[in-house]
N, C-alpha and C positions, 0 to 999 in steps of 0.2 A: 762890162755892161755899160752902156751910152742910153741915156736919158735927156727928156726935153729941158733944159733949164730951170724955162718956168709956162704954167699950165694951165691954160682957161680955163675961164668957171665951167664953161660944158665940160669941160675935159672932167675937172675935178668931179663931176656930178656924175662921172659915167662910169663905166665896172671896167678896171683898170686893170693888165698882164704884167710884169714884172718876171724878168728870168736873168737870174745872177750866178756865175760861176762861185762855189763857195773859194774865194778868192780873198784876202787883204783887202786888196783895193779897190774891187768889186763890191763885195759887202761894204765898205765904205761908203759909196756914191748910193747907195741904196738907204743906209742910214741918213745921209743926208737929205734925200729926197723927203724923208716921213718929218725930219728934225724943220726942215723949209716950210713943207706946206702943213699947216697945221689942220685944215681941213680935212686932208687925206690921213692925218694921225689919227682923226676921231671916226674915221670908217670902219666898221666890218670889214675884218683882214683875216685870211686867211693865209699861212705862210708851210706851203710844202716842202719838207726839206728832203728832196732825193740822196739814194745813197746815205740816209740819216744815219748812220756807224761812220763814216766815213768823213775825217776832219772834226765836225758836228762836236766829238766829244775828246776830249784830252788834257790833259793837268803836267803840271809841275810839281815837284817839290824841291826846295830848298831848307833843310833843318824842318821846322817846325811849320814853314811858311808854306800851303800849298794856292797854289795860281793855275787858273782855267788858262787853257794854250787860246791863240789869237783866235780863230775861228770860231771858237766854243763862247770864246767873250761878246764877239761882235754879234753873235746870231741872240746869245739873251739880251743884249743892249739894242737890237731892232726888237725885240718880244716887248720889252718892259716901255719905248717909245708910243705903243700901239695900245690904245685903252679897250678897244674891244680885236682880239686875237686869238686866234685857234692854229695850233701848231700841230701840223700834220705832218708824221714821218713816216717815210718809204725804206723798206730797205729790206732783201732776200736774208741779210744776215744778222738779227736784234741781238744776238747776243751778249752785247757791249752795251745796249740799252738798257736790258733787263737785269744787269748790274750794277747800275745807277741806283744809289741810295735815295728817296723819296726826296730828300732836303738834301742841298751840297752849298756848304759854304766854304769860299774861297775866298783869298786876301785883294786880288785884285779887281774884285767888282762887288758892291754894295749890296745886290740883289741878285743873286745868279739863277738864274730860273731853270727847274728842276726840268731833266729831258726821260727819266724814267718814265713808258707809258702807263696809259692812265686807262686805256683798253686798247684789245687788240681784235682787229678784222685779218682771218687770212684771205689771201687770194683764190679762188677757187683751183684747183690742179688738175684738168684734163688727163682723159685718163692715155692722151697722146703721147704725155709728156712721159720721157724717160728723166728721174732723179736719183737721190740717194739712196731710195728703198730698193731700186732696181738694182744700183751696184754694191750697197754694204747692207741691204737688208739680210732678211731672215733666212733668205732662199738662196743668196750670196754666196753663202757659208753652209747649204747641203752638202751633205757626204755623196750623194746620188747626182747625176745630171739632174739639172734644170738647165733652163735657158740663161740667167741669172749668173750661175756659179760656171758656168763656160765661159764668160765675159772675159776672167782672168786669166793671167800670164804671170808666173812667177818667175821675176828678175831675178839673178844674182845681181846683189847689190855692187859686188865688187863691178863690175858692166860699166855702173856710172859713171866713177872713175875712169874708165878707159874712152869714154865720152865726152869725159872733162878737155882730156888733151892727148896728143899723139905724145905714145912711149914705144920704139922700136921694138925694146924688150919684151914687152907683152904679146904683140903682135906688128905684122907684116901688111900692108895695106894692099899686097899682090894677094893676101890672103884672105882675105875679104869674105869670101863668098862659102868658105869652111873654115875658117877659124873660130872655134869653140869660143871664144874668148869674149867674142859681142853676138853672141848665138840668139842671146834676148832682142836684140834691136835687127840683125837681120832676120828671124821671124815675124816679127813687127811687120817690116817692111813689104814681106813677099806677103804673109797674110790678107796685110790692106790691099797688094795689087790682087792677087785670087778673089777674092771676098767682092772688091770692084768689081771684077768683072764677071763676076756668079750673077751681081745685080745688074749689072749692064744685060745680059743674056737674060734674065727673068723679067727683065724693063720689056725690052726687044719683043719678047716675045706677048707681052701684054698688052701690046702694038704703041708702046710711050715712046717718043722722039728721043730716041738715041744721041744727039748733039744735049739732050737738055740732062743726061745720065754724069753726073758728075760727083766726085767722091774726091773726100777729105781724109789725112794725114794730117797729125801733129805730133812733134817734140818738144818736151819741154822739160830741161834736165838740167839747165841751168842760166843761171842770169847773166853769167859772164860775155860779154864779143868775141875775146879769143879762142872760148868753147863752142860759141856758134860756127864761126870759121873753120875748125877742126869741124866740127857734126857736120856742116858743109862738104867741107872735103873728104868727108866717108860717106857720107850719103851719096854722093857724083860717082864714087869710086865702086859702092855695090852697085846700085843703076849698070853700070857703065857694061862690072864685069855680070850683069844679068841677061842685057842685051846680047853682049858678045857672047854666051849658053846659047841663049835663043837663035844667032846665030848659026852656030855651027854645032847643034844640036847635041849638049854637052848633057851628059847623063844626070849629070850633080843638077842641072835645073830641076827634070822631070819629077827627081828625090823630092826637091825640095817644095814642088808647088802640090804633090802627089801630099806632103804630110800636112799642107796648111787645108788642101780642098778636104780631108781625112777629119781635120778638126771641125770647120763650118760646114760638113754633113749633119755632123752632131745634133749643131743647133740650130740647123735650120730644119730637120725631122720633128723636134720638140717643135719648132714653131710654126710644125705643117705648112712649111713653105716648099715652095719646087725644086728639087733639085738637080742642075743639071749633070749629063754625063761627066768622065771624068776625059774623055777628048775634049767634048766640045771647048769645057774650063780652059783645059791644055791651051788647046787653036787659041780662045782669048787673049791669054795672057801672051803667049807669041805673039800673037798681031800686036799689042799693046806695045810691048816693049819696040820691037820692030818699028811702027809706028811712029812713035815718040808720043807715045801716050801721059808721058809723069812727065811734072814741072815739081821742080823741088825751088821753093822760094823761102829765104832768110825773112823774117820779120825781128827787126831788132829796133832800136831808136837814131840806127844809124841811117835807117829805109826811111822812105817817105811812106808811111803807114794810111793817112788818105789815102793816096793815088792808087792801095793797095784793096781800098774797101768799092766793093757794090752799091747800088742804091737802096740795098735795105740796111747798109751800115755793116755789111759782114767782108769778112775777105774773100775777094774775089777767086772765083773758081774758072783758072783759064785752060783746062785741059781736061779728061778724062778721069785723071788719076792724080792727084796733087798733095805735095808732102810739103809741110809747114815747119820750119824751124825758128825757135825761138825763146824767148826771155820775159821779161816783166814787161813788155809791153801789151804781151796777152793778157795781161790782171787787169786792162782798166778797160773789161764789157766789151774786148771784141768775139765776135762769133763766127763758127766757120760753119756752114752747109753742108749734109750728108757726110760729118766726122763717125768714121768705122774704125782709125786706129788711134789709139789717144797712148804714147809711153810716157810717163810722167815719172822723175826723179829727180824733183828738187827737196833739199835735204837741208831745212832749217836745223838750228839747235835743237828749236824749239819751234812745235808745229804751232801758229797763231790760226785759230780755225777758220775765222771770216777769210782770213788769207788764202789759206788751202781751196776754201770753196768758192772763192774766185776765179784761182787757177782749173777749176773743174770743168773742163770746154765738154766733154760731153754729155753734157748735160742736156737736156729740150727737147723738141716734136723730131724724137729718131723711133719711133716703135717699131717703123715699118726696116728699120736697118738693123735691127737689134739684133737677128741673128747672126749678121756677119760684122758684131761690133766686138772688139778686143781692145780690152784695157790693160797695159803692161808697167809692172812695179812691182817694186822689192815687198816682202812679206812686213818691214816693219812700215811701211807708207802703207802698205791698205789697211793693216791696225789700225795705226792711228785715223786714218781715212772711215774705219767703221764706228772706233769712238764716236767719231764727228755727225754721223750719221746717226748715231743710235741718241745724242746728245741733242738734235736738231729735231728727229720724228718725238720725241716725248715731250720737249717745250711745243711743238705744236699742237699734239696734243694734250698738253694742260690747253692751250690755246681753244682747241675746237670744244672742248666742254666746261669753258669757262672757268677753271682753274687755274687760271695763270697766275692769281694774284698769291696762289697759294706755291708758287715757284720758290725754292729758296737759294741763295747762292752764298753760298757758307766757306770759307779756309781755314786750314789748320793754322793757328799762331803759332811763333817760335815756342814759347813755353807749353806748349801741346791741348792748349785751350781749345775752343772755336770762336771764331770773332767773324765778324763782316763783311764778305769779300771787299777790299780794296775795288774802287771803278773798272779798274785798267785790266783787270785781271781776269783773262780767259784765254790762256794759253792749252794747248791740249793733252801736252805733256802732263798737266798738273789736276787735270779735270776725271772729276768720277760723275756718273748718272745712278742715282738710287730711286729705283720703282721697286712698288710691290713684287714680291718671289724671284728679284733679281739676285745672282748672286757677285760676285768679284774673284775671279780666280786667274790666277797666273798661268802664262801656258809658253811652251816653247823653251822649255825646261827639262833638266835631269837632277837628279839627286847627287848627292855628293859619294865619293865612298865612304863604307865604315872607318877604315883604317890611313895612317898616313899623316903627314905635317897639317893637313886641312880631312881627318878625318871628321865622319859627323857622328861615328859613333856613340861618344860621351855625351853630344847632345839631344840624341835620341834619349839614352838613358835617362839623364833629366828629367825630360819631356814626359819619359814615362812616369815618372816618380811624381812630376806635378799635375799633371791629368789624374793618374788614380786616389791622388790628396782631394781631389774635387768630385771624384766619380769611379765607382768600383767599373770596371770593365764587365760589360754583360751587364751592368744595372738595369732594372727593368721600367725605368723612370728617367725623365733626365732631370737637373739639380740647376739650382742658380751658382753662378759665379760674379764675382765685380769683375768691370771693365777694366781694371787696373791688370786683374791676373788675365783675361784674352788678350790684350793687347802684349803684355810679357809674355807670354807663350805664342803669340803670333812673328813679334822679333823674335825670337828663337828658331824658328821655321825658316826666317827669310835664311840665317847663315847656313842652310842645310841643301840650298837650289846652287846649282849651277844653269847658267844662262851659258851655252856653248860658243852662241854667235851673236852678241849683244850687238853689233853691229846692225841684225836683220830680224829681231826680234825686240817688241816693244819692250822694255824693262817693265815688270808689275811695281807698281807704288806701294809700297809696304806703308811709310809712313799715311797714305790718301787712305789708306783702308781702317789704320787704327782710327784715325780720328773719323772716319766714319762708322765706324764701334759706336763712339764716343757721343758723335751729335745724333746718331740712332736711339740710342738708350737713354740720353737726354729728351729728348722727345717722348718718350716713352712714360704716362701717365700712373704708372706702376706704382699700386704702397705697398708696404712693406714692412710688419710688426706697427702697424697703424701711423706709418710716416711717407710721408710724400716726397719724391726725391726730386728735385728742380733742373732747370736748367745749368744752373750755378755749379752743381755736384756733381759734373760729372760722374769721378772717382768714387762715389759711394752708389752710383747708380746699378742695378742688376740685370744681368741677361740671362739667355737661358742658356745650358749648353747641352749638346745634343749627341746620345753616345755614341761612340764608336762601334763597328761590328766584331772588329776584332783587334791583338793588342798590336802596338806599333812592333814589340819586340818579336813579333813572329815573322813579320815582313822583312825586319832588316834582318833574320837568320836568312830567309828564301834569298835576300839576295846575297850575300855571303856566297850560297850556296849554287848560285848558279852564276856565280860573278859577273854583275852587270846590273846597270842601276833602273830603281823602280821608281813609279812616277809615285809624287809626293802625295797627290791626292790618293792613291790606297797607301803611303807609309803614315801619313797623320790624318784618316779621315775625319775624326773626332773634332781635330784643333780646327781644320777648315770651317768643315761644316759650321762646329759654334760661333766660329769669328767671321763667318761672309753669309749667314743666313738673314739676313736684313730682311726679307719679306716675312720670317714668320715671327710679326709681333703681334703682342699682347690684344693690343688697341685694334679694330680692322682697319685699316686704311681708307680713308675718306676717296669716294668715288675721285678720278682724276689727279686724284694726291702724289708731287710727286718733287725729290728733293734733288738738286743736282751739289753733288760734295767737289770744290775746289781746296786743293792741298799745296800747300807750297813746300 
């Protein structure tokens, strides 16, 4: 930021712009500016902070001592300069905001002024826009076609791997174009060219200029250079050996563009769009290739990334058909125009969800491409991906019916209390959503067997013997129990799942769920022999529990008997049920009411 030194009195009288990168030393000459003229200190300011998640908020600690990071310091020390200020933040992603405790005292600055919003306006959402509801919504996850639940592509995750880096072992780069091995990524590939030019041919024929019919690709599976240079050099190498099909009219093309135009029939009949023959498609994509239709361009920090961007700031579309490869230069707001295939596999420890949803390029005004748009990744990235989604649509709506204040953002403590989420604390991995008649159930599981070094027998039995201590099986009522005994019967449960492929399945949070027991029932204004149980009491708090239809031990004979394991929700419907039915409390739930559980 460069600023006039010093500032005539018109100047100072006049309504003044100011735009600062949130920078060190930017923000610095910006403090000084208000610290110099004291004139301009006592004006009506308004200070918008973009991207306000972003820098804006961050701490330290050392032992005992916690310190706001530089950014977060500088921005309340221009606030508190400024005697009349209104502090305005922008930002797709609050949820780093709205974990801001009301008051935050830090060791390094006197007066740290609070960034927790104080209300919220959303943006209004054209109903052009394609977002999260479209891809992790409701319809997402029909068992039936939708247009929605076609979207997807289920990666094997091992794939990423092999996109990481060349291993000979795995495969052949002569094989390219049938090796099973990246089957995910070259579907991807041939999909997004079909799908182009299904819309190039429905453009055409809607009489739209065909030079302006342009279509996007992206990759984005890892942050590393030398993984881009490998995806580089596999991407040139199917291209290459596609052409050379097209060629010399190799059957394995026809297979193959025959099973993508097969899929985007689907959903372009749901989206009563046109669809064309399956020659015409054919002839397309031939001429394409032929042609030299696709530019495959690297985007990395080693590019010159301006020279790469259009005049509306998006990356440039210089061909027909264009495949994007790249890394964490796409997290900082660039955009690409008519994106139809997004593969997405990058693979934190730990999902950071503002992060995730940065990396979300297909996002925005695609409605009109929606049916020949495919989204491809591992089944444990679109979990987590629908978390995030399901997390996002319910703060907004506390948001649209003015319930936000009633948001809570709660963690499990080590001593299995509930305390106050920590600021910094919104990872995905560790976050639950509790709304009304929601439940928490784990999925993507088998049961243990009966017998064996890791049999679950004995602990069925158990299970049995402490469920009927609480409730006769067939009872015609159901009966209170403490949170102490659901949560012990719910650890008990956890050692009875196997998770076969942890790798590609979200793990269920055992712990996020007890103490969501816990802060549920605490809530819960319930008395009790004429006593009122508090927030404090957890442990002596009561829920309900809800019987069973029939007993566990009959289930694990059936499976004995036909050896092969049952899903856990019919071996312990009772223990589920009692311990994840959080919508049916005592209390009704307050219009809009809605509690989001962070567990660590």
């Amino acid at each position: 930021m460069s600023a006039p030194r010093k500032f005539s009195k018109f100047e100072l009288e006049s309504k003044l712009i100011f735009v600062a990168k949130k920078q060190d030393d930017n923000l610095l000459r910006l403090i000084d500016l208000f610290e110099n003229h004291k004139s301009m200190a006592d004006k009506r300011v308004i200070i918008v902070d973009d991207e306000a998640d972003s820098a804006s908020i961050g701490y330290s600690r050392k032992g005992d001592i916690k310190n706001a990071n530089k950014i977060a310091m500088q921005i309340s020390e221009l606030r508190s300069l400024i005697s009349q200020v209104s502090f305005l933040q922008v930002t797709a992603t609050p949820y780093s905001l709205y974990l801001q405790p009301t008051e935050v005292e830090v060791s390094n600055v006197l007066e740290f002024k609070p960034v927790r919003p104080v209300f919220t306006k959303l943006v209004p959402v054209p109903k052009e826009y394609v977002g999260g509801d479209t891809y992790f919504g409701e319809l997402s996850r029909s068992a039936d076609d939708t247009l929605e639940s076609l979207i997807h592509y289920r990666v094997d995750h091992y794939e990423f791997d092999r996109l990481k880096k060349f291993d000979g072992r795995v495969f052949k780069l002569e094989d390219s174009l049938v090796s099973p091995k990246i089957e995910g990524y070259r579907t991807a590939l041939i999909t997004f060219i079909v799908g182009s030019c299904i819309q190039r041919i429905n453009g055409s024929n809607a009489g739209k200029n065909s030079k302006k019919l342009l279509y996007s690709f992206l990759l984005h599976s890892e942050a590393g250079k030398s993984a881009h240079d490998w995806q580089e050099q596999l991407t040139n190498e199917l291209v290459r050996q596609l052409v050379q099909a097209a060629k010399t009219g190799n059957v394995v093309l026809r297979d193959l563009i025959q099973t993508s135009y097969d899929d985007l029939s689907r959903s372009l009949k749901l989206d009563d769009k046109p669809i064309p023959s399956f020659e015409d498609v054919f002839r397309e994509v031939v001429k394409a290739l032929s042609d030299d239709y696709i530019t495959i361009t690297k985007v990395n920090s080693e590019e010159n990334v301006i020279d790469m961007l259009d005049d509306a700031g998006q990356l440039k579309l210089r061909s027909p058909l264009n495949i994007f490869l790249g890394g964490q230069v796409l997290d900082l707001g660039i955009t690409l125009t008519n994106l139809i295939g997004f593969y997405y596999g990058r693979r934190p420890n730990r999902f950071q969800q503002d992060t995730v949803l940065q990396h979300s390029r297909m996002y925005g005004y695609r409605r009109d491409n929606l049916a020949v748009t495919r989204f491809y990744t591992s089944q444990s990235i679109r979990t987590a991906m629908q978390q995030m989604e399901e997390f996002d649509s319910t703060l907004r709506n506390a948001i649209e019916t003015g319930a936000d204040k009633s948001v809570q953002f709660i963690r499990q403590g080590k001593d299995g209390t509930i305390v106050p989420c920590s600021p910094n604390k919104i990872l995905v991995s560790t976050t639950q959503t509790l709304r009304p008649y929601k439940r928490l159930l784990p999925i993507g599981f088998q049961t243990g067997y009966r017998t064996g070094a890791k049999g679950i027998g004995k602990t069925i039995e158990h299970l049995d013997a402490e469920v009927e201590k609480i409730v006769q099986f067939g009872a015609p009522k159901p009966v209170l129990a403490s949170v102490e005994v659901a949560q012990g019967l719910l650890r008990q449960i956890a050692s009875t799942l196997l998770f076969e492929d942890a790798d590609d399945v979200s793990p269920f949070d055992w712990e996020a769920a007890c103490a969501a027991i816990a802060h549920l029932s605490a809530q819960n204004p319930e008395k009790n022999s004429g006593e009122k149980y508090g927030y404090g009491q957890p442990q002596d708090v009561i829920r309900r529990v809800w019987q069973a239809p029939v007993r566990t031990q009959s289930i694990l004979k059936l499976q004995t008997q036909r050896k092969q394991k049952v899903d856990l929700l019919r071996l312990t419907p009772l223990i589920l049920q009692f311990c994840f039915c959080c919508g049916r409390r005592e209390r009704p739930t307050k219009a809009g009411e809605t509690r989001h559980f962070i567990g660590l």
